[in-house]
C-alpha positions as CSV (number, residue, x, y, z in Angstrom):
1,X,-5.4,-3.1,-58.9
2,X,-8.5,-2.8,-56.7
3,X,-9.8,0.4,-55.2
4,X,-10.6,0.6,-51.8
5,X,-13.8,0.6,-52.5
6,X,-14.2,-2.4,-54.6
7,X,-12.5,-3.5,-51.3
8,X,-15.3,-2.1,-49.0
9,X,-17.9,-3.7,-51.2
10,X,-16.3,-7.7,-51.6
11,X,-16.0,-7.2,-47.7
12,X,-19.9,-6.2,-47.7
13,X,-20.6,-9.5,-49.9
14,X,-18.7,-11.9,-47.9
15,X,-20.3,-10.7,-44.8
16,X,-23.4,-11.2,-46.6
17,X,-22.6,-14.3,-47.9
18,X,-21.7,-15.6,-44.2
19,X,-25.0,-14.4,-42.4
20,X,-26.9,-16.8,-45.6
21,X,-24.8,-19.5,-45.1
22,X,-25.0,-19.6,-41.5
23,X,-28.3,-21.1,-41.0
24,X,-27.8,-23.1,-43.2
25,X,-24.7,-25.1,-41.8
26,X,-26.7,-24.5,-37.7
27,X,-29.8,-26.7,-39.1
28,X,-27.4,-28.8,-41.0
29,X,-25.8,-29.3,-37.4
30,X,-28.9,-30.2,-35.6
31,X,-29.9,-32.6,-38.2
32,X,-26.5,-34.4,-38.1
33,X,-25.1,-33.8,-34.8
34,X,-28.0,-35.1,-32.4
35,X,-25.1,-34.1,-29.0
36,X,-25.7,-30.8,-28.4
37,X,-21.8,-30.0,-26.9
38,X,-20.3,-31.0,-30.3
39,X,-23.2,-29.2,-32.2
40,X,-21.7,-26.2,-30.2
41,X,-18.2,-26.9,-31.0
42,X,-18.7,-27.5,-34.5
43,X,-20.8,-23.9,-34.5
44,X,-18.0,-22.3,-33.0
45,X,-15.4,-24.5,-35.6
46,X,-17.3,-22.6,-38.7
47,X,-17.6,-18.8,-37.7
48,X,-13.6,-18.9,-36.8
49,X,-12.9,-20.8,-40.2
50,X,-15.2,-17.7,-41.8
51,X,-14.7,-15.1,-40.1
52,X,-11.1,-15.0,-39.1
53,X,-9.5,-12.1,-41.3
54,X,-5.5,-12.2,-41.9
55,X,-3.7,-9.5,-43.8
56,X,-3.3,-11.2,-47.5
57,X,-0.1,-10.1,-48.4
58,X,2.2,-8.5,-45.7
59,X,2.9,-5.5,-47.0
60,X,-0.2,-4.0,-47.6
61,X,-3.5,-3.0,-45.1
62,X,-6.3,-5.2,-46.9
63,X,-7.7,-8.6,-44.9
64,X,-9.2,-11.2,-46.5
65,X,-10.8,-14.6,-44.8
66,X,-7.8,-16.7,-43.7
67,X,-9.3,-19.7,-45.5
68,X,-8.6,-18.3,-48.4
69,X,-5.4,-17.0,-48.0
70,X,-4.6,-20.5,-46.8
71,X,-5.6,-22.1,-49.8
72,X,-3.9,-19.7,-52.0
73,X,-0.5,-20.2,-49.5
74,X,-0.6,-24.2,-50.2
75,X,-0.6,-23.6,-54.2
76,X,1.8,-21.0,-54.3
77,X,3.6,-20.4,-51.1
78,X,4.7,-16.6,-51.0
79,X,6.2,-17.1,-47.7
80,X,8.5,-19.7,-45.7
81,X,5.6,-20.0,-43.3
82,X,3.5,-20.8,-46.3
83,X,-0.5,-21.7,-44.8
84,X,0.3,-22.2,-41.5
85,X,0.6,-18.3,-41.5
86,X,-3.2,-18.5,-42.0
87,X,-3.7,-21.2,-40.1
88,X,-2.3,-20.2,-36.8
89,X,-4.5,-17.3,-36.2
90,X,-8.0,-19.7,-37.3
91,X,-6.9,-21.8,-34.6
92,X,-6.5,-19.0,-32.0
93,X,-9.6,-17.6,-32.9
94,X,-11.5,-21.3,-32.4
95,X,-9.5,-21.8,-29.1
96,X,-10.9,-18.3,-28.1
97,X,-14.3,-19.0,-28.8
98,X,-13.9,-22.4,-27.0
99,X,-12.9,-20.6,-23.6
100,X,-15.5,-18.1,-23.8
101,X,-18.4,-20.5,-24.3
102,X,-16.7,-22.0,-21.4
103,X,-16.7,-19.1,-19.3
104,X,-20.8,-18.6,-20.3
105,X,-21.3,-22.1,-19.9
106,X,-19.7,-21.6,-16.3
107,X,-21.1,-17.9,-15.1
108,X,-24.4,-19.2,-16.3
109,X,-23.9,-22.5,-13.9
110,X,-23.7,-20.1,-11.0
111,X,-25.7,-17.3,-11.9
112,X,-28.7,-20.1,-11.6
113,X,-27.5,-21.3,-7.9
């Protein structure tokens, strides 16, 4: 079994590995997504598929990225929920970050009147 530290350090990696990869996928996005609203949308799509963290096995503390706990729930199911149990909470975060780009998109709209 893992320590809490190994724990501590795999959670320092992945964050890591995130900040990389994210500037990556943006200049992917303005290459192949020339509209700037669904360049936005599909920036906001990726850091809630990465970042969203969902408790990986119910009865104990640790998190781990709900993409991957997805993936492990459609090969081996451990509950009835199976990866909608990781799914749900990806799509809560992505409607989340969709209503506050709204809200900035809107506040900045008036701020400017």
């Amino acid at each position: 079994m893992y320590t809490v530290e190994n724990y501590i350090w795999g959670l320092v990696a992945y964050s890591l590995g995130c900040l990389l990869i994210a500037p990556l996928l943006w200049k992917f996005s303005r290459v192949a997504l020339r509209w700037t609203p669904l360049r936005i949308l599909f920036g906001l799509f990726v850091a809630a598929f990465l970042l969203t963290p969902i408790k990986a096995y119910q009865d104990m503390d640790f998190i781990a990225p709900a993409w991957v706990v997805a993936g492990f729930e459609m090969v081996r199911p451990t509950t009835v929920e199976g990866p909608f149990r990781a799914l749900m909470p990806m799509m809560a975060a992505f409607l989340g970050l969709v209503l506050l780009y709204i809200l900035f998109v809107v506040t900045r709209h008036f701020a400017r009147r």
